[in-house]
N, C-alpha and C positions, 0 to 999 in steps of 0.2 A: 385754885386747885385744878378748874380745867385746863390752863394753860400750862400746867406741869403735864399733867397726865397726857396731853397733843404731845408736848415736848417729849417726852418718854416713850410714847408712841412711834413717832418721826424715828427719832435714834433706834430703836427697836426693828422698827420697817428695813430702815437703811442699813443693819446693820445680818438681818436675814436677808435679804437679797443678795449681799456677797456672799452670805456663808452658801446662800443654795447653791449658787453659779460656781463658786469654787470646789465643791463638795462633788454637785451629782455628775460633772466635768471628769474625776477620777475613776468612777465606775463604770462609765457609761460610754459608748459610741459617741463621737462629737455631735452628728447630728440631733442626737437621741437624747443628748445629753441638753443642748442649746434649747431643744421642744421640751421638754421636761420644766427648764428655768422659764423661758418665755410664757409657758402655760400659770406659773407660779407666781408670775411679774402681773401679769394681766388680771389675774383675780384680785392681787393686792390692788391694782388700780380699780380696779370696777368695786372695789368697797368705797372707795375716793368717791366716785363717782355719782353712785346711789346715793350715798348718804347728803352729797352737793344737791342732787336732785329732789329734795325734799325740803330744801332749804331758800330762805328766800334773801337772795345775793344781789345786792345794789351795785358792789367796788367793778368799775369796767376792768380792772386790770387782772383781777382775780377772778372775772368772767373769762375775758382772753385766755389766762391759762388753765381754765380748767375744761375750755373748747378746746383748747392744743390737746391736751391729754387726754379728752373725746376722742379726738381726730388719732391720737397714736393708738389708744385700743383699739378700734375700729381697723387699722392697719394693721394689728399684731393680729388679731380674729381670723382676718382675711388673709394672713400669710399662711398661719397655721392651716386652716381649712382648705387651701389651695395644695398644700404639699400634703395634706391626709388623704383628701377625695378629688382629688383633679384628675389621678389617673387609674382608677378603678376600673380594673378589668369586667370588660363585658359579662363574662362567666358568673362574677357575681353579682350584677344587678338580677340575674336568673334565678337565683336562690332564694330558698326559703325562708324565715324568720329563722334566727339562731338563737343559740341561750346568752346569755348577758358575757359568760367570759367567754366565750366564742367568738363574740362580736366585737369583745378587747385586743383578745389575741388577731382577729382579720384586720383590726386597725395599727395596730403595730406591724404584723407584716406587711401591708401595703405602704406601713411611712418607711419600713428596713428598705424595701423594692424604690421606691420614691427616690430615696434617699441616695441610694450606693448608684440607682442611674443617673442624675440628675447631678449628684458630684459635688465638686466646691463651690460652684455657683447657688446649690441652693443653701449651703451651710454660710454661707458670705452674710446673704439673705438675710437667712434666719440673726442671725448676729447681730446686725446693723437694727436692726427690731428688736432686739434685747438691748442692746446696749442705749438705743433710742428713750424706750419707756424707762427704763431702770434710772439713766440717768433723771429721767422729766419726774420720776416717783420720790428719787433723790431730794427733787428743788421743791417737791410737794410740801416741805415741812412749814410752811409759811398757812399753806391753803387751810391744811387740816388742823390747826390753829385757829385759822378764817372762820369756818365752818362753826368749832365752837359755840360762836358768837351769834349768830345769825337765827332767828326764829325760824321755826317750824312754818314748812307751806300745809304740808298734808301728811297723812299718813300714809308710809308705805305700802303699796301692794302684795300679796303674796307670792305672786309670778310677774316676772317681767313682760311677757307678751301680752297681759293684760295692762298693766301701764302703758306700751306702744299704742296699744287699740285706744285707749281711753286721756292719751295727752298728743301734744305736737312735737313731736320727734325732730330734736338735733335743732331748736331755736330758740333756746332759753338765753341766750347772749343779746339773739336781735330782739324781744321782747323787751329784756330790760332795757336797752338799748330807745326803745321808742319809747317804752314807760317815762324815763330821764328825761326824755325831752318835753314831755307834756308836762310834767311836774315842775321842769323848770322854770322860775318867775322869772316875766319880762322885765328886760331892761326899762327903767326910767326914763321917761320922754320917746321912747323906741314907739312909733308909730304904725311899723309893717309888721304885716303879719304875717309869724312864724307859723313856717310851715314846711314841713318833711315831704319829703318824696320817696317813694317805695316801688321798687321798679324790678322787674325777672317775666321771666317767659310764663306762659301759659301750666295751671295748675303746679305752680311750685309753691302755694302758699301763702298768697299776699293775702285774700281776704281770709284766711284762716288765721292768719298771724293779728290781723288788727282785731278781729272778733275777740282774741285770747286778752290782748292787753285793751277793749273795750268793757272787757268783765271784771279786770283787775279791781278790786276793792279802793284801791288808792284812787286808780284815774277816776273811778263813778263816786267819790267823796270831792276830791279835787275840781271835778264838773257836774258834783252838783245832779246827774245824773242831765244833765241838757246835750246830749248829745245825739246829732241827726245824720245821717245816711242817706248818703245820693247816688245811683248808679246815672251816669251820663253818657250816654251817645255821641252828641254831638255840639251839646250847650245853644241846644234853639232858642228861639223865643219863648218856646213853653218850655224849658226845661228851664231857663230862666225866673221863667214865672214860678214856678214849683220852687226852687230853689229860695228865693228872694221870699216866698210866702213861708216854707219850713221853717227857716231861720226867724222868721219875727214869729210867728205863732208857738216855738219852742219856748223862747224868750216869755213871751206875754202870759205862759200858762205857770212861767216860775218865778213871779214878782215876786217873790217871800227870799231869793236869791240875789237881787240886786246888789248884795252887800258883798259881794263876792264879782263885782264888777257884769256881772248878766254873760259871764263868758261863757262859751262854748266850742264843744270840740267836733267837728266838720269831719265827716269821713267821705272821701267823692271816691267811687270805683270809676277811672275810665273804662267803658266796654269801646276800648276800639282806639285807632290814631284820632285826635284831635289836629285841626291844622291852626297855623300858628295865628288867627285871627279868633279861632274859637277857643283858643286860649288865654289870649292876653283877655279876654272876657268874661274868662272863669278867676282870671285872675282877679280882676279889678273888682268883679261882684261878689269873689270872697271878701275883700278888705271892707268892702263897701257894708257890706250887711251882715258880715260877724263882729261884735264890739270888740273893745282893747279889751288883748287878757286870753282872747280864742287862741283857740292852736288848729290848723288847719294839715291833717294828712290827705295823701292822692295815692292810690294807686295804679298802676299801667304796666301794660307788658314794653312800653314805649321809651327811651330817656329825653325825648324834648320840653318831658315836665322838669326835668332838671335845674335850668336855669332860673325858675322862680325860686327853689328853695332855700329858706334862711338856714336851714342846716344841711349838712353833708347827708345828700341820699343814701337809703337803705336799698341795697340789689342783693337781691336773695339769689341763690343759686339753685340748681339741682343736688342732689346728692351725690357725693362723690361713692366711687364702686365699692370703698370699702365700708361704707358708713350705711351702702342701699345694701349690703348684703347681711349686715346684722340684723337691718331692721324686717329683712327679708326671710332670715334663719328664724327669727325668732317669732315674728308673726304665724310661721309654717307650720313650724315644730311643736308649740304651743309651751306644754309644763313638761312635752316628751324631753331625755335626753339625746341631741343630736346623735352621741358617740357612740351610742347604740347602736345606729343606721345609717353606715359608711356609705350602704349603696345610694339610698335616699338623697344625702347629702350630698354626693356625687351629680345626682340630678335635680338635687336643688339647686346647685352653685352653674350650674348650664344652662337652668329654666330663670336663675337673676338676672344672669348678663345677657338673656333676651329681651328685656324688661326696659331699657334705658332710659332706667334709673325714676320707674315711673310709680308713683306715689298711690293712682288708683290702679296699675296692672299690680304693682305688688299686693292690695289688699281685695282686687278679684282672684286672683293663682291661688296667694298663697289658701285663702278661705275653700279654694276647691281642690286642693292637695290634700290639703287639714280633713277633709271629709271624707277622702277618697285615700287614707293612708293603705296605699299598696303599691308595689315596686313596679308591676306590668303597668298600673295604670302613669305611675310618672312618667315612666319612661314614654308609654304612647302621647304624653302632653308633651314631653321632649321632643320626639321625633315631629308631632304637629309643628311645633311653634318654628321648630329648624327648618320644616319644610316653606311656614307662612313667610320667614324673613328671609330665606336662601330666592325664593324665586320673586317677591314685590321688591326685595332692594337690587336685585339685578336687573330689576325693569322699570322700579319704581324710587321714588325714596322711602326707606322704612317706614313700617305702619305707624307706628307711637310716633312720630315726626309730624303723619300728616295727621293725627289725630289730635297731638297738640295746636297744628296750628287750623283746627275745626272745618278740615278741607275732606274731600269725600274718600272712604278708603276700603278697599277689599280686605277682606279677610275669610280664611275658609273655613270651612266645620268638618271638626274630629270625624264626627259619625259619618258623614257624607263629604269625601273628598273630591265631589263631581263641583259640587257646589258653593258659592261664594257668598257670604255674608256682606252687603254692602252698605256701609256709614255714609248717610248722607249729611247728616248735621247733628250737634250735640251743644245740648244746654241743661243748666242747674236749675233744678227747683226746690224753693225753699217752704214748698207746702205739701202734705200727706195728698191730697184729693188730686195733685198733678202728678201723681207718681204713679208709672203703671208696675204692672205685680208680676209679668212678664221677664225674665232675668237675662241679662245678656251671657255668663255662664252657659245657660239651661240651651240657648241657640247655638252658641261654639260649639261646644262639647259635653251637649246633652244630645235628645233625640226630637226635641223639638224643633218643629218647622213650623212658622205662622207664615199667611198666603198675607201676597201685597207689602205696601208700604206699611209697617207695625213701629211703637217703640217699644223701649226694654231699656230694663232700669239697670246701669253700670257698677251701680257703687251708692250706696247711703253712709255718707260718712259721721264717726258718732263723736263729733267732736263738733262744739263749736264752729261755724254758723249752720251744722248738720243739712247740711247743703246734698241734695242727691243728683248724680250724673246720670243721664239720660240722654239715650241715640234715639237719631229716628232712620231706619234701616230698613234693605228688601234684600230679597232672597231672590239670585241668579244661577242659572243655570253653566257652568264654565262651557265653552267650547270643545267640540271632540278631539282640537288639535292638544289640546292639553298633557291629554293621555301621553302620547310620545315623550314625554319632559317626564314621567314619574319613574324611578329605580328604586328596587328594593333594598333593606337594610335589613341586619338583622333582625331577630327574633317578629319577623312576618310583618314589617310594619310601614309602609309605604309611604313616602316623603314626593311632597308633588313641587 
C-alpha cells in the first residue's frame, strides 16, 4: 500500500510541476513568472527533504542523491534571495516596520526593479535553477519510495532553526559514510588494521562529526561501548605510554566482551603536523595494541595520514555560499518570516558573505542579530564588519583566515572605533569551570572593555562534543594615523 501511494505521489508531484510552470508562465512576466514556479519547486523539494532528515538512511547511493538535491535547494534559496534583496535601495533600510501587505507589495517592487535592470541575464538564471531542481524532483520518484521504507530517527521539530541549532548541518552523507565503515566485518585472515582518515581545515567539523556517529546506537552496540580517545601532539614517549596503557585498561575492564573479539574503536585527534617518524609510530602502536576486529579513525587538518588508510579518506569541506547562507537565514530569522524583511535580508545576505563561510561566526552574528532585531542596528554591524575586512585584508590576510589558522588577529569594536580587539590564541574547552562568562559579542559590539590580557567565551556549541571556543585577547589602542583612513557613509556611520 505504501508503495502505491509513493507511486501516486511521484506521478502527482511530477505532474504539478509542469502544470505550475506552464500555467503561471501565461499570466505573468517571465521573470515573475519563473520566481513564482521556482519558489513552488523548492518547497516540493524541502518536503523531500525533511521528511529524509528524520529518517535513518543506510543505501550510499540514495544518500548521494539526496545531497545532490540538498545541494540544488540551497542554490535555488540563494538565487531567489540574491535577485529579491541584493539590491535594496538605501531609502529603505531607513524605514520603518511596515504592515504585512506593505511588506509583500515592497518585495515584489523591488524583484519588478531587479528584474527589468538586470534583464535576461537574470531570467537565464533563474531558469537554469528551475529547470535544474524540477528535473532532480523529477528522478526523485525512486527516493520517496526509499524513504517509505526506512525507520524513524526522531521526531520532527516544530521550526527549522531549532533543528540547525540542535543537529550537524549538511553531513548526514559523511556520517553514514563512516558509520559503514565501522560496521563493516573484517576480511578473513586480513591482519591490518582498518582504518579511515578524516581530514579538512580547522573547525569545519571533524571532531563533531566523529562525536555524532561515536553516539550512534549501532557503533556503541557494535563496540560494545570500548571505545577510547586520544588527542596527540606529537606521539612522545608519554603519549605512547598513555596510549599503550588506554587501550589495555579499556579492554581489561570489558572481559564479559571477549566474545566479540575484545575490539575496539580508536579515535586519535592530531592537534598538529605530525612528522613522518612520529607517524609511522602511531601507526605501528595502533596495530600493535588494538586486537583484530578494531577500527581505528584519525583526524587532522593534515593529508600525510592518508597513506596509512585502509579505506578512501573522508575530507570535509567548508560550506559552500549557498548552503552557509541558508544555514545563516535561518539561524537569524529564527520562526520570523524572512519576506516580511526585505530590508533585513538585504543586510543579512552582506553580513553572510562576510563570514567565510564560518560555522562559529555564523552562530555568534546571527544570535546577536536575532536579539538586536532592528534595521539601524544591522545595518551599523554591516558597515562594522565592511569596515574590519576592507582595511585587515588590504594589509592583512582576512580575519577568519587567521583565526582559522590560531595566528594572532586584530579586530575592532563597534562602540569604540579607536580601538582594536586583539586575538592572541584560541582553544576549546570541554569543561564548564574553564569557561569564562565574559562574551566575545559583549567586547566587539557591546560597551565593554576588560583592562590587560582577558579571555571571553566565543561560542558554546550545543551539539555534541559541546565543545566551547575561547580567545585569550587585549585591548589596543589604534594609532592616530589611523584617523586619516576613515570616510563617512551614509546614514552617520563611519567605516575605518
Amino acid at each position: 500500500m505504501e508503495l502505491l501511494l509513493s507511486a501516486i505521489l511521484g506521478d502527482l508531484t511530477s505532474r504539478s510541476i509542469n502544470f505550475i510552470i506552464n500555467k503561471v508562465s501565461d499570466s505573468k512576466p517571465p521573470a515573475l513568472a519563473v520566481n513564482d514556479s521556482l519558489q513552488r519547486v523548492l518547497l516540493r523539494a524541502q518536503v523531500i527533504i525533511d521528511e529524509a532528515m528524520g529518517k535513518h538512511i543506510t543505501n550510499q547511493a540514495m544518500l548521494l542523491r539526496l545531497n545532490m538535491l540538498r545541494d540544488a535547494v540551497h542554490r535555488g534559496h540563494y538565487v531567489l534571495d540574491t535577485f529579491r534583496y541584493q539590491h535594496q535601495d538605501e531609502e529603505d533600510a531607513k524605514d520603518q516596520a511596515v504592515s504585512h501587505s506593505s511588506s509583500l507589495s515592497k518585495v515584489n517592487s523591488a524583484m519588478r526593479r531587479c528584474f527589468s535592470s538586470r534583464g535576461a541575464q537574470d531570467l537565464k538564471e533563474l531558469q537554469e535553477t528551475l529547470e535544474n531542481l524540477s528535473s532532480m524532483i523529477l528522478d526523485a520518484n525512486e527516493l520517496v519510495m526509499f524513504l517509505t521504507r526506512c525507520s524513524r530517527l526522531y521526531r520532527q521539530p516544530y521550526s527549522m532553526h531549532l533543528q540547525l541549532c540542535n543537529c550537524m548541518f549538511g553531513r548526514q552523507m559523511e556520517v553514514e559514510l563512516v558509520i559503514n565503515f565501522l560496521l563493516r566485518p573484517q576480511s578473513h585472515g586480513a591482519e591490518e588494521l582498518e582504518f579511515m582518515p578524516i581530514i579538512g581545515p580547522c573547525q569545519v567539523g571533524k571532531s563533531t562529526l566523529v562525536t555524532h556517529v561515536c553516539k550512534d546506537e549501532r557503533v556503541r552496540g557494535h563496540f560494545s561501548k570500548n571505545i577510547v580517545f586520544f588527542r596527540i601532539h606529537g606521539f612522545t614517549d608519554d603519549e605512547l605510554a598513555i596510549f599503550r596503557e588506554g587501550c589495555t585498561v579499556k579492554l581489561q575492564n570489558h572481559t564479559s566482551d571477549m566474545k566479540k573479539d575484545g575490539r575496539l574503536l580508536v579515535i586519535i585527534e592530531l592537534d598538529g603536523d605530525l612528522n613522518e617518524e612520529a607517524l609511522d609510530r602511531l601507526h605501528f602502536a595502533s596495530k600493535q595494541y588494538a586486537p583484530r576486529g578494531s577500527k581505528l579513525i584519525v583526524t587532522s587538518r593534515f593529508d600525510n595520514i592518508v597513506k596509512f588508510g585502509s579505506t578512501q579518506a573522508l575530507t570535509l569541506k567548508y560550506l559552500s555560499n549557498e548552503a552557509y547562507w541558508y544555514f545563516f537565514k535561518t539561524l537569524t530569522f529564527g520562526s520570523m518570516d524572512p519576506e516580511m524583511h526585505p530590508r533585513l535580508m538585504h543586510f543579512a545576505m552582506e553580513i553572510a558573505r562576510m563570514q567565510k563561510c564560518s560555522f562559529v561566526g555564523a552562530n555568534i552574528v546571527s544570535r546577536l542579530l536575532r536579539d538586536n532585531f532592528d534595521a539601524q542596528f544591522w545595518l551599523k554591524v554591516l558597515a562594522f564588519l565592511k569596515g574590519l575586512t576592507q582595511e585587515r585584508v588590504s594589509r592583512f590576510e582576512h580575519p577568519f583566515d587567521l583565526l582559522r589558522q590560531n595566528r594572532p588577529t586584530h579586530l575592532g569594536r563597534m562602540a569604540t572605533p579607536s580601538e582594536d580587539v586583539v586575538v592572541y590564541h584560541q582553544h576549546q574547552c570541554y569543561s564548564e569551570e574553564e569557561v569564562p562568562k565574559l562574551r566575545l559579542q559583549d567586547v566587539l559590539y557591546g560597551s565593554i572593555k576588560p583592562h590587560g590580557n582577558f579571555k571571553v567565551l566565543v561560542w558554546k556549541s550545543l551539539i555534541p562534543p559541546y565543545s566551547s571556543y575561547v580567545y585569550s585577547c587585549e585591548i589596543r589602542e589604534l594609532k592616530t594615523t589611523t584617523a586619516k583612513r576613515k570616510r563617512p557613509t551614509e546614514s552617520g556611520i563611519t567605516l575605518c
